[in-house]
TORTI-56013 format. One record per residue (C-alpha): residue number from 1; residue in three letters; chain; x, y, z. Coordinates in steps of 0.001 Angstrom, whole numbers, m for minus. Example, Ala and Ser with C-alpha at 12.3 -4.5 7.8 and 13.67 -1.06 7.14 Angstrom:
BEGIN
(1; "ala"; "A"; (12300; m4500; 7800))
(2; "ser"; "A"; (13670; m1060; 7140))
//
This chain:
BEGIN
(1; "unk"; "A"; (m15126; 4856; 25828))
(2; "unk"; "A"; (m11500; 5669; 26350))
(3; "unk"; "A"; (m9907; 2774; 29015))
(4; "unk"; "A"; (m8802; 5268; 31389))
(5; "unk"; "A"; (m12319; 7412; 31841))
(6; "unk"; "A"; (m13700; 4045; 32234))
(7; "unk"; "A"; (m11482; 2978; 35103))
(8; "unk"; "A"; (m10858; 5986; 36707))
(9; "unk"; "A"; (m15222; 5970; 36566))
(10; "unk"; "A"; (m15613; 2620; 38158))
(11; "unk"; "A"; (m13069; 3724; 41134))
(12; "unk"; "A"; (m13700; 6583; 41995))
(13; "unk"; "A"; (m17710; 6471; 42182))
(14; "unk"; "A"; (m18770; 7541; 45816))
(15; "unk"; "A"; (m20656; 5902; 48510))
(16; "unk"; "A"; (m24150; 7008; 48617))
(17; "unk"; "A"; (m23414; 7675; 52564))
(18; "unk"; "A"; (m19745; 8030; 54089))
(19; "unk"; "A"; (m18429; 4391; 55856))
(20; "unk"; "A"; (m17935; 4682; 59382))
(21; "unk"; "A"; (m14445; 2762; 58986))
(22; "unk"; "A"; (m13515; 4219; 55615))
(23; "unk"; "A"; (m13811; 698; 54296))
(24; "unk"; "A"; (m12320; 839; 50328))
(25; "unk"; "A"; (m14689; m1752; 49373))
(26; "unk"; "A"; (m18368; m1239; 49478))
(27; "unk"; "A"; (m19398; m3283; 52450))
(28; "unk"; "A"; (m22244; m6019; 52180))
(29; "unk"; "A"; (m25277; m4984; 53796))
(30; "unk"; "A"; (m26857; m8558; 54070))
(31; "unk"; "A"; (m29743; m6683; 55506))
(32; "unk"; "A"; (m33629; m7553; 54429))
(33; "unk"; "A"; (m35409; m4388; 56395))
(34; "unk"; "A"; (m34475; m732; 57550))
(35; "unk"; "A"; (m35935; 325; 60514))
(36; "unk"; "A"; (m37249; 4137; 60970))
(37; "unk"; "A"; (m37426; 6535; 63445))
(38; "unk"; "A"; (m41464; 7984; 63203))
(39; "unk"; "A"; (m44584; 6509; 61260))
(40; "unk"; "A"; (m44093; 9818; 59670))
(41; "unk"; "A"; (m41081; 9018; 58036))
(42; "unk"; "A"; (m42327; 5383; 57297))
(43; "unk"; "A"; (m45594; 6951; 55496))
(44; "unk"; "A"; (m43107; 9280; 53538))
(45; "unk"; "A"; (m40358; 6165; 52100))
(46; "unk"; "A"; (m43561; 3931; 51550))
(47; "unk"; "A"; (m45390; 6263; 49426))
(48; "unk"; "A"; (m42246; 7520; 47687))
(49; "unk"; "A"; (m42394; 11206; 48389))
(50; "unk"; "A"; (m38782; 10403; 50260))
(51; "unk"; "A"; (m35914; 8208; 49001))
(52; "unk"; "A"; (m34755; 5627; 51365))
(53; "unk"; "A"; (m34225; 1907; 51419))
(54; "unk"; "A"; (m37020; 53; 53190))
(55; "unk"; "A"; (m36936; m3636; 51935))
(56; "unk"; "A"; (m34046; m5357; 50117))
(57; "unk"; "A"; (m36540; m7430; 47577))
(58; "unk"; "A"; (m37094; m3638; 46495))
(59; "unk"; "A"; (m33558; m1715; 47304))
(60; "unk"; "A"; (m30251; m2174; 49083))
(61; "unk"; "A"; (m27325; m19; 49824))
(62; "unk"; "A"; (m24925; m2781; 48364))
(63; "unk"; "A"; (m26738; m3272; 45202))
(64; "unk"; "A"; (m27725; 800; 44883))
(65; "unk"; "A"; (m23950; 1516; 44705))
(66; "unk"; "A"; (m23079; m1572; 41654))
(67; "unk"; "A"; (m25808; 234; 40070))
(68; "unk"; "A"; (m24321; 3348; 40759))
(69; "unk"; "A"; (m21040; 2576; 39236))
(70; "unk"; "A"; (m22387; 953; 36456))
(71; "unk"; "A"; (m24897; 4682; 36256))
(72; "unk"; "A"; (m21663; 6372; 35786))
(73; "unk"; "A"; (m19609; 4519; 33642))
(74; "unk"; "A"; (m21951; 4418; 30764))
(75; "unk"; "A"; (m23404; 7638; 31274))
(76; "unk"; "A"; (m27349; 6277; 32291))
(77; "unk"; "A"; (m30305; 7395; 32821))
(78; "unk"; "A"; (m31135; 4370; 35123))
(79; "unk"; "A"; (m29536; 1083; 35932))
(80; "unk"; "A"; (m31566; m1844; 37634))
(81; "unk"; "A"; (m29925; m5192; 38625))
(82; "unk"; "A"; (m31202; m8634; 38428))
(83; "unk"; "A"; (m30295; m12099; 39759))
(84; "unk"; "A"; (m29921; m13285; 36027))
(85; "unk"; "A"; (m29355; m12363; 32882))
(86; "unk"; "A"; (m32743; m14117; 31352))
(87; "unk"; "A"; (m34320; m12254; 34785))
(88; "unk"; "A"; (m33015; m8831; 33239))
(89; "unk"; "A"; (m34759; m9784; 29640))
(90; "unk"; "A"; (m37982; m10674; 31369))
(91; "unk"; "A"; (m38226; m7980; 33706))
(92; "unk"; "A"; (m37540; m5427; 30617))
(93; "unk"; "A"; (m40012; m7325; 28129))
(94; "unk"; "A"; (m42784; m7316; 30753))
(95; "unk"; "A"; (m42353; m3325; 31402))
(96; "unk"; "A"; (m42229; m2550; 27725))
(97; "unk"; "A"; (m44878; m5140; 26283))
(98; "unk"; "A"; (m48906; m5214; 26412))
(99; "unk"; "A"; (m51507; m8230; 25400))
(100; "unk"; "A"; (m52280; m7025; 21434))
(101; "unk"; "A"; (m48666; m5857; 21087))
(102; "unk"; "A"; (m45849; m7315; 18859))
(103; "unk"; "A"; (m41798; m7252; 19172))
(104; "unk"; "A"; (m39936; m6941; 15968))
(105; "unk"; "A"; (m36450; m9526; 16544))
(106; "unk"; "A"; (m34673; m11837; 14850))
(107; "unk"; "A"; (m34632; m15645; 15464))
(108; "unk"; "A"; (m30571; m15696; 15514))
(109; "unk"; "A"; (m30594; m15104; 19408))
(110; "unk"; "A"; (m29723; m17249; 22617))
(111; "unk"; "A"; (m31890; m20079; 23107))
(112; "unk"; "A"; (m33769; m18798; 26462))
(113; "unk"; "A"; (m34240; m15554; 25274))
(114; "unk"; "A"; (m35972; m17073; 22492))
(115; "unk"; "A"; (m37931; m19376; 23848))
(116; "unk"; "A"; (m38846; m16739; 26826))
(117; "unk"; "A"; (m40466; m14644; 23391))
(118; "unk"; "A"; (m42050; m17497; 21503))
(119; "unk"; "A"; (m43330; m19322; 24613))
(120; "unk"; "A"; (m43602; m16906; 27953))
(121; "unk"; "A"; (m44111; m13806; 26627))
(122; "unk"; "A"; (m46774; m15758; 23468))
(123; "unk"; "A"; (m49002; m16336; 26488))
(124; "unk"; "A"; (m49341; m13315; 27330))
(125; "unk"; "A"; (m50872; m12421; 24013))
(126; "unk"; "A"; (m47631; m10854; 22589))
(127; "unk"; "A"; (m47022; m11430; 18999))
(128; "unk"; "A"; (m43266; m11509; 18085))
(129; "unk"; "A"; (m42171; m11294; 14268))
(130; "unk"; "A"; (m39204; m12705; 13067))
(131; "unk"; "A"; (m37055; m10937; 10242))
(132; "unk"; "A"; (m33892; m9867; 9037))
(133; "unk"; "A"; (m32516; m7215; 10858))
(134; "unk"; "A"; (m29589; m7000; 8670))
(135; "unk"; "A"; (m31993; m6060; 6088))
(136; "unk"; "A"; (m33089; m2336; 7178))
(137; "unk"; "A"; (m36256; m2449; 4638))
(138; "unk"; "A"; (m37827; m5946; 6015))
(139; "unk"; "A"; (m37602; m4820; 9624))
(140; "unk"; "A"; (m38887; m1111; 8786))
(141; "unk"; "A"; (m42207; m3052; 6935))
(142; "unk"; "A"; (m42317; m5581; 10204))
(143; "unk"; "A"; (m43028; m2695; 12804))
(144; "unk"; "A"; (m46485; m1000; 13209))
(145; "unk"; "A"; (m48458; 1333; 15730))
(146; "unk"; "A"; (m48441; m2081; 17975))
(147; "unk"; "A"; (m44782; m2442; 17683))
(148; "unk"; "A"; (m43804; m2305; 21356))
(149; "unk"; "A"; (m40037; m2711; 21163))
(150; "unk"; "A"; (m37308; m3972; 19196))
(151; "unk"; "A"; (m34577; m6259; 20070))
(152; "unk"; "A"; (m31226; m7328; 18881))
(153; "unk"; "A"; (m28415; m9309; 20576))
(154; "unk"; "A"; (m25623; m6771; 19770))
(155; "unk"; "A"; (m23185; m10155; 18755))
(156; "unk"; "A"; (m25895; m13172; 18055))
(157; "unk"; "A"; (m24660; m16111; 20285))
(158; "unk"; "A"; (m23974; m18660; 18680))
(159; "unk"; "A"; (m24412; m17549; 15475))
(160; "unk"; "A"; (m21854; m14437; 15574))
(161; "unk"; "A"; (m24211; m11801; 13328))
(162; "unk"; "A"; (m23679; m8273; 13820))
(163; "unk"; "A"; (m26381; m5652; 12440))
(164; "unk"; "A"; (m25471; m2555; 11615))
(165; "unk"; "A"; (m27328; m841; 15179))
(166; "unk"; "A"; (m27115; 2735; 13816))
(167; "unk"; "A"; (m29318; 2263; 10641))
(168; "unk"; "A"; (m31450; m102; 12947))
(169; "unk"; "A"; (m32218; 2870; 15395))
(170; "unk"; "A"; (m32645; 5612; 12485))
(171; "unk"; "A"; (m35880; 2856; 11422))
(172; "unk"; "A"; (m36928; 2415; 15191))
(173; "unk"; "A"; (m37178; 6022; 15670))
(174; "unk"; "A"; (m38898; 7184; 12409))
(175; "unk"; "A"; (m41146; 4627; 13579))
(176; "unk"; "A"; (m41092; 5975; 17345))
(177; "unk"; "A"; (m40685; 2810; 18801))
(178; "unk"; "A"; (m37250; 1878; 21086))
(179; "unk"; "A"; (m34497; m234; 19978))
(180; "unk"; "A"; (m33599; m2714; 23170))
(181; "unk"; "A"; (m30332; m4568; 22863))
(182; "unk"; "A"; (m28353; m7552; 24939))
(183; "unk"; "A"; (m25018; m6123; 24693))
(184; "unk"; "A"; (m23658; m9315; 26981))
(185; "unk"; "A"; (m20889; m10243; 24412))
(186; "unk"; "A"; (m19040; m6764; 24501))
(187; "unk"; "A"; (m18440; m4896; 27514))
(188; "unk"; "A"; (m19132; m1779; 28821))
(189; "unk"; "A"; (m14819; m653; 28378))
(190; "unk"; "A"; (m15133; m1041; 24530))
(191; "unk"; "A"; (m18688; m45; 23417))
(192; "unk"; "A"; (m21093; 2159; 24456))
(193; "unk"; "A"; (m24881; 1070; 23209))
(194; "unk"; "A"; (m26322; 5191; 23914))
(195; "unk"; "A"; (m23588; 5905; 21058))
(196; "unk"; "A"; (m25394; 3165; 18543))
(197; "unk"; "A"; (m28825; 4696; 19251))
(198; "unk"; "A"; (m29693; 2409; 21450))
(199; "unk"; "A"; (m32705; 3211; 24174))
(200; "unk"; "A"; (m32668; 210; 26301))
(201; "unk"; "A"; (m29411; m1957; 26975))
(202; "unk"; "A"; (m29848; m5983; 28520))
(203; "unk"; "A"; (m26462; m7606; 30064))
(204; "unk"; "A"; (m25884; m10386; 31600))
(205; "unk"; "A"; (m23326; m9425; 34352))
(206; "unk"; "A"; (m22615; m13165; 34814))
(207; "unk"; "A"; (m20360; m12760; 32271))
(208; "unk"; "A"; (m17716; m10195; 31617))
(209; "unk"; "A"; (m18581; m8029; 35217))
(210; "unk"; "A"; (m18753; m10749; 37669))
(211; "unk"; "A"; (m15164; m11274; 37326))
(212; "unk"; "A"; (m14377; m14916; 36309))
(213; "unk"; "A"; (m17871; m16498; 36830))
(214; "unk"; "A"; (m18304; m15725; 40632))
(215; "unk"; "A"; (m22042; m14978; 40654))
(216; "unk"; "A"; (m25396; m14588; 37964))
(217; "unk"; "A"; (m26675; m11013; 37568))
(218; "unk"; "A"; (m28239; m9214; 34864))
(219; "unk"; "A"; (m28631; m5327; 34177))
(220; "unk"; "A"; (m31405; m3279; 32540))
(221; "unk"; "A"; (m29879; 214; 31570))
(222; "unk"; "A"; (m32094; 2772; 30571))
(223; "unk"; "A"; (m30733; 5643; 28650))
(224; "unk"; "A"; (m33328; 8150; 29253))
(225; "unk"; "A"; (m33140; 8298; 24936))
(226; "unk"; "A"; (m36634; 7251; 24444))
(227; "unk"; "A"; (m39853; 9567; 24900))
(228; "unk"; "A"; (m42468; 7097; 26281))
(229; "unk"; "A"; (m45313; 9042; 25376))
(230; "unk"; "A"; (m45548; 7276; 22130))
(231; "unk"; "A"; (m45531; 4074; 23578))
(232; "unk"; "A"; (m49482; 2662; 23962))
(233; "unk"; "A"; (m48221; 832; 27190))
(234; "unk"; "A"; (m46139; 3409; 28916))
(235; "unk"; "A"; (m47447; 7011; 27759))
(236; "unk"; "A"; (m50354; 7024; 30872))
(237; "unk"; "A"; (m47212; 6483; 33379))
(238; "unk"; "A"; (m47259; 9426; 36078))
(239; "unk"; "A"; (m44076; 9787; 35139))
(240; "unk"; "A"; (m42060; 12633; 32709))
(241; "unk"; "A"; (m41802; 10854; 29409))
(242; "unk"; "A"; (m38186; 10657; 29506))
(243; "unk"; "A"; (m38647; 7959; 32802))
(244; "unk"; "A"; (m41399; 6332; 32291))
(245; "unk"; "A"; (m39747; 2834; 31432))
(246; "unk"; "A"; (m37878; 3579; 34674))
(247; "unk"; "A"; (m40737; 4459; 37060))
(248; "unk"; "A"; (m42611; 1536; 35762))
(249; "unk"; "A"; (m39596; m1120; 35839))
(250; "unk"; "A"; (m38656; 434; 39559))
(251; "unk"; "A"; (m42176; 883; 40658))
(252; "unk"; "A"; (m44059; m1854; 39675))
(253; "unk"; "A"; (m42066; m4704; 37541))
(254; "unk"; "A"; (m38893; m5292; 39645))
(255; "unk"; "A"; (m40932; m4908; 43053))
(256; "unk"; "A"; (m44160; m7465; 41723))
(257; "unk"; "A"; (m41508; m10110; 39640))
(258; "unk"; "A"; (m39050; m10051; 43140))
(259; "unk"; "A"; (m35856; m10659; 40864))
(260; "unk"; "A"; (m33723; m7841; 42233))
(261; "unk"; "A"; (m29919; m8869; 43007))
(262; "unk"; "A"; (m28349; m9891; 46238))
(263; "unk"; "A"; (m26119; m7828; 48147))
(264; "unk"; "A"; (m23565; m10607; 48426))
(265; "unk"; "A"; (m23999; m10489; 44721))
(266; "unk"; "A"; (m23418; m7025; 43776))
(267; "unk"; "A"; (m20537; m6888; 45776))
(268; "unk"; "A"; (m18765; m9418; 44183))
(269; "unk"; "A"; (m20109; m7911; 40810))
(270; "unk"; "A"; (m18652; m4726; 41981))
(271; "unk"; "A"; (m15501; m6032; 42288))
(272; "unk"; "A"; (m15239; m7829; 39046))
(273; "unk"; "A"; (m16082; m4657; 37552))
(274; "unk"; "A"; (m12565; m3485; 38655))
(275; "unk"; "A"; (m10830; m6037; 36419))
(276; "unk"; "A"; (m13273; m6243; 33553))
(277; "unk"; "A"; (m10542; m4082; 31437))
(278; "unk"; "A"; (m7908; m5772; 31978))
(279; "unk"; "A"; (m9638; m9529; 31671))
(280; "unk"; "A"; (m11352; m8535; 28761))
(281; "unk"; "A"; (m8189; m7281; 26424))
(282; "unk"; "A"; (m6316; m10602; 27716))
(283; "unk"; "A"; (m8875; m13250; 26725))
(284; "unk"; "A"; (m10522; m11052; 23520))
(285; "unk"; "A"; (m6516; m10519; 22071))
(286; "unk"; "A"; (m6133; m14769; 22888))
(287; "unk"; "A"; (m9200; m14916; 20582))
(288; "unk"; "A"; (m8600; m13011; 17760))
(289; "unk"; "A"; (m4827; m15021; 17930))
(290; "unk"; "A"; (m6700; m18518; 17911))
(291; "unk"; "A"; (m8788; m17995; 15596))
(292; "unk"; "A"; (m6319; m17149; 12930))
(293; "unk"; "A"; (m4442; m20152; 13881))
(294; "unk"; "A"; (m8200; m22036; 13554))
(295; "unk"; "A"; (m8320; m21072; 9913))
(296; "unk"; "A"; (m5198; m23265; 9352))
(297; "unk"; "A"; (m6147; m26850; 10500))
(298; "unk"; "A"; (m7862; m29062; 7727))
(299; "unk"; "A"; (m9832; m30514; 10580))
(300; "unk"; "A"; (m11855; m26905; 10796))
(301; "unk"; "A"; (m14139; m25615; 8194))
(302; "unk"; "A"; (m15055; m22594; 8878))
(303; "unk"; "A"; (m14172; m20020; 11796))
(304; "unk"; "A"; (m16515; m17442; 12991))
(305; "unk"; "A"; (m15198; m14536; 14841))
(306; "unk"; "A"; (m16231; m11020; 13676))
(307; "unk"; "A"; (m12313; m9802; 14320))
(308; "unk"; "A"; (m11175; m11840; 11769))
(309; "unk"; "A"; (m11044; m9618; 7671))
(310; "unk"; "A"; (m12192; m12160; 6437))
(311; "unk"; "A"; (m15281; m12192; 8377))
(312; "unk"; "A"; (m18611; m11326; 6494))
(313; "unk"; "A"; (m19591; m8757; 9592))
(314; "unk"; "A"; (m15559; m7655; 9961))
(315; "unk"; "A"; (m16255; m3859; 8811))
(316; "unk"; "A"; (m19565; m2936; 10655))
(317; "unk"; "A"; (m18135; m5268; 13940))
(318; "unk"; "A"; (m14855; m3098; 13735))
(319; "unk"; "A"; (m17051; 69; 13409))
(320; "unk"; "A"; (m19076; m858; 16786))
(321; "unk"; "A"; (m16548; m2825; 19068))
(322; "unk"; "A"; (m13218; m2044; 17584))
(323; "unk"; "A"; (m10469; m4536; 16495))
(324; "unk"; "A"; (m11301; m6623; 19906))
(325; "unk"; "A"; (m15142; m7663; 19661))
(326; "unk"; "A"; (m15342; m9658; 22570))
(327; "unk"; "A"; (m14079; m13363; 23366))
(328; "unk"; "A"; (m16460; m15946; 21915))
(329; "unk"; "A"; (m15672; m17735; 18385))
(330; "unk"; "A"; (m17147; m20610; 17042))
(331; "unk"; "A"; (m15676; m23266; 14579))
(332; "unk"; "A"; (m17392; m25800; 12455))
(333; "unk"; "A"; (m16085; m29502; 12501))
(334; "unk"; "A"; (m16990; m32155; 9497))
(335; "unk"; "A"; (m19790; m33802; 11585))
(336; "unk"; "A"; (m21846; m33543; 15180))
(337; "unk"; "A"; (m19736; m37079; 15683))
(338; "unk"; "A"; (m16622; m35708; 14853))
(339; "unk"; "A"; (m17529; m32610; 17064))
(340; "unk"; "A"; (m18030; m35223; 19983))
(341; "unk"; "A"; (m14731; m36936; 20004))
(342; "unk"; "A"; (m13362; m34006; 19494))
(343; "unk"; "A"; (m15058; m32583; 23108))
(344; "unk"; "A"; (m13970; m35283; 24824))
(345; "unk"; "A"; (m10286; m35362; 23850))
(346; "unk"; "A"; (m9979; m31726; 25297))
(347; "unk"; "A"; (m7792; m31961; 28297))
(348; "unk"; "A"; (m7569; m28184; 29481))
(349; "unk"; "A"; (m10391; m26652; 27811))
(350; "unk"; "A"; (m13327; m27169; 30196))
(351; "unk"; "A"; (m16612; m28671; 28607))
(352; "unk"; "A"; (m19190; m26296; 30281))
(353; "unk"; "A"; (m21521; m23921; 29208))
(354; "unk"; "A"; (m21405; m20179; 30313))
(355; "unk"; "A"; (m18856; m17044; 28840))
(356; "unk"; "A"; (m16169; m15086; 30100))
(357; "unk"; "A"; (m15222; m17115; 32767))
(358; "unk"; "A"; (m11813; m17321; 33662))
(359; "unk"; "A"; (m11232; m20524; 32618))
(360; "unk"; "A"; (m11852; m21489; 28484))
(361; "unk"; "A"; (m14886; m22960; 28252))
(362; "unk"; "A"; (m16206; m25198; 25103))
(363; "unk"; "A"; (m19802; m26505; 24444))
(364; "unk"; "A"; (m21560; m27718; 21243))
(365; "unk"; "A"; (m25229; m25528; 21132))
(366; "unk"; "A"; (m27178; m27666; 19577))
(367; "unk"; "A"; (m26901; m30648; 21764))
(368; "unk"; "A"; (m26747; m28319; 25140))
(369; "unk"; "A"; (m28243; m24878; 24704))
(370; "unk"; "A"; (m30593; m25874; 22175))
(371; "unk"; "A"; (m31651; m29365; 22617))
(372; "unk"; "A"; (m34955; m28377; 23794))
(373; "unk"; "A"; (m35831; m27201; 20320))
(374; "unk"; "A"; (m36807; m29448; 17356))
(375; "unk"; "A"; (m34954; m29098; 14140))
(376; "unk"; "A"; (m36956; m27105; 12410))
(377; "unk"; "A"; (m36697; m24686; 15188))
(378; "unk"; "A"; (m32810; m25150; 15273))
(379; "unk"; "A"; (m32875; m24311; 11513))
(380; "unk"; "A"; (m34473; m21560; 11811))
(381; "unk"; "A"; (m32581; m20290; 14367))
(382; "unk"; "A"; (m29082; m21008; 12313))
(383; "unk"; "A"; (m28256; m23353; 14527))
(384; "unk"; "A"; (m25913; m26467; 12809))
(385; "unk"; "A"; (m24834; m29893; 14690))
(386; "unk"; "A"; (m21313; m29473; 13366))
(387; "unk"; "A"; (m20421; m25841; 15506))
(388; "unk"; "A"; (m18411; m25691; 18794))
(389; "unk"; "A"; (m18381; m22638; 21002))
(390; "unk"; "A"; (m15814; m21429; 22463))
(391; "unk"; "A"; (m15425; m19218; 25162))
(392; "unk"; "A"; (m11528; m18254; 25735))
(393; "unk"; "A"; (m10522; m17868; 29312))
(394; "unk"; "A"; (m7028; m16047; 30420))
(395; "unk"; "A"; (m4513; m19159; 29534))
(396; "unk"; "A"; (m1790; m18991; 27084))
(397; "unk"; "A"; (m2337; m18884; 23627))
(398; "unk"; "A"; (305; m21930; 23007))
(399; "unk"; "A"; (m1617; m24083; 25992))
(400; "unk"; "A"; (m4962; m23279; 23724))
(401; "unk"; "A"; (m3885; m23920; 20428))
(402; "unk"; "A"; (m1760; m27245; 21220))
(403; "unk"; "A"; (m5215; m28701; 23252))
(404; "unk"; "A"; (m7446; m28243; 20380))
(405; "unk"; "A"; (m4692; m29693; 18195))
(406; "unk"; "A"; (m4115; m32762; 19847))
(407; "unk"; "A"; (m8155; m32629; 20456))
(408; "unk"; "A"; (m8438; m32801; 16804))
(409; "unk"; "A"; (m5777; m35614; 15875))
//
């Protein structure tokens, strides 16, 4: 998406009703019920032959316009927003899935999402199979009549792989089954998922949207891409085809699972979206910079950051995102003790876990994110003791590189 459609989008999408005051900003409508004027009209809202708000666990004004403006910058079919990023997974996993049903996925994914499919979601009777998405042949023998969805974290965090997301949907729809994607790690300004084939698109609006780590939301976008009528769980749906996954997510998920965002939420999400351009090409450009400068210290071993040429994921990464794919890297050190003192020399780079804030933020995964896991489980997941994370914030290039060098030394 071109940077100025995508800006001019996000400010000029309307009010669903004119303000009184001809307030610029959206105002909060910290409101938890609506009040109407005749049982009649009650009946109507309640039964959902009219459209109004009647109960902010269910819909608000505040949060119906951030979905709005997200609606109309990527072009959706529907937009719902969560209170979390792991709340938007959930609430998308327990619209698509059934008890019998399996998810085709890789294990290289974020360590709640993970453990939401091999634990929550195992209860439930849902089988998920493991495989190589970069392999187009392995997943295509993985998926089956069963096959309910599958998923792929656009940039794997930690681990940094990339799958080629065009031949992955070409498989998912000979197989007529949706591809579902966290897209968290790029944002909306650079890449748009609908153009990659994918059906449903997961973010976690914590990150890049909420504009410097102000608030936890998630997103579940639904690009109206799929035909639901060849999905066992969503094809009886009084729905057309085409919205099915939304009628069900809107109608029964979100309203039963009560994980719908705040209005003070949204509107600070709203707001964040107004910078997310101009955040986003400062910190990703500080990125690709450090971690060329990474790749000349002894003290670092390897550098992962699909920008880089001489990254194994470099060509398909530049294909999808462009020269800037997002603002994350990860470095390996000689040990998980040398990683350590290496944390704790840091003076400006914050030790704390989240992305995209605007402060840098560093963190070693398997000790934090992943220390619930045993090591078999970190193994599989390609998980090592000896990677940091790094999530570059909006300071200088020169104040970066010089902390992690005197980190190091």
């Amino acid at each position: 998406m071109q940077q100025n459609n995508y800006e001019s989008n996000i400010i000029s999408t309307p009010y669903p009703k004119p303000d009184p005051y001809g307030a610029l900003s959206m105002p909060v409508y910290n409101a938890l019920a609506y009040e109407f004027e005749t049982a009649e009209e009650m009946e109507k809202v309640f039964s959902g032959k009219e459209d109004k708000h009647f109960y902010s666990r269910i819909s608000n004004p505040t949060v119906e316009y951030f979905e709005n403006r997200i609606k109309k910058i990527t072009q959706a079919h529907g937009v719902t927003a969560f209170n979390s990023g792991m709340a938007a997974v959930s609430n998308a996993f327990f619209t698509l899935a059934w008890s019998g049903c399996n998810i085709v996925t890789t294990s290289r994914l974020f360590g709640n999402t993970y453990s939401f499919f091999v634990s929550t979601l195992k209860a439930f009777g849902v089988e998920i199979r493991f495989c190589d998405l970069t392999n187009i042949e392995e997943t295509a023998a993985c998926i089956d009549e069963n096959t309910g969805a599958v998923f792929v974290e656009v940039i794997a965090n930690p681990q940094m792989e990339v799958v080629d997301l065009q031949a992955l949907s070409e498989i998912a729809k000979q197989k007529n089954v949706p591809l579902v994607a966290d897209t968290t790690l790029v944002p909306f300004s650079v890449f748009r998922a609908a153009d990659f084939g994918v059906d449903i698109e997961i973010v976690a609006s914590t990150k890049y949207i909420s504009g410097g780590a102000t608030s936890l939301g998630g997103l579940i976008i639904d690009y109206g891409t799929f035909d639901w009528i060849h999905s066992q769980k969503l094809k009886s749906v009084p729905a057309d085809s085409r919205n099915a996954f939304n009628f069900k997510l809107r109608k029964e998920i979100q309203r039963n699972l009560g994980a719908y965002m705040t209005p003070q939420v949204a509107y600070m999400q709203t707001l964040g979206l107004e910078t997310l351009n101009i955040r986003f090409e400062r910190q990703a450009k500080t990125c690709l910079e450090l971690a060329k400068k990474l790749q000349s210290l002894p003290e670092v071993k390897t550098v992962n950051y699909t920008g880089l040429a001489n990254n194994p994921y470099y060509e398909i990464s530049k294909k999808q995102f462009g020269e800037l794919p997002g603002a994350m890297l990860t470095f390996d050190l000689e040990s998980r003790e040398k990683c350590f003192v290496f944390l704790n020399n840091l003076k400006l780079i914050r030790r704390s876990t989240n992305l995209f804030d605007n402060r840098s933020l560093i963190i070693h995964p398997a000790s934090t994110i992943y220390a619930p896991f045993t090591t078999e489980q970190r193994v599989e997941m390609d998980v090592h003791e000896t990677t940091i994370r790094l999530s570059v914030g909006l300071e200088s290039i020169e104040e970066l590189f010089a902390d992690i060098c005197q980190a190091l030394r």
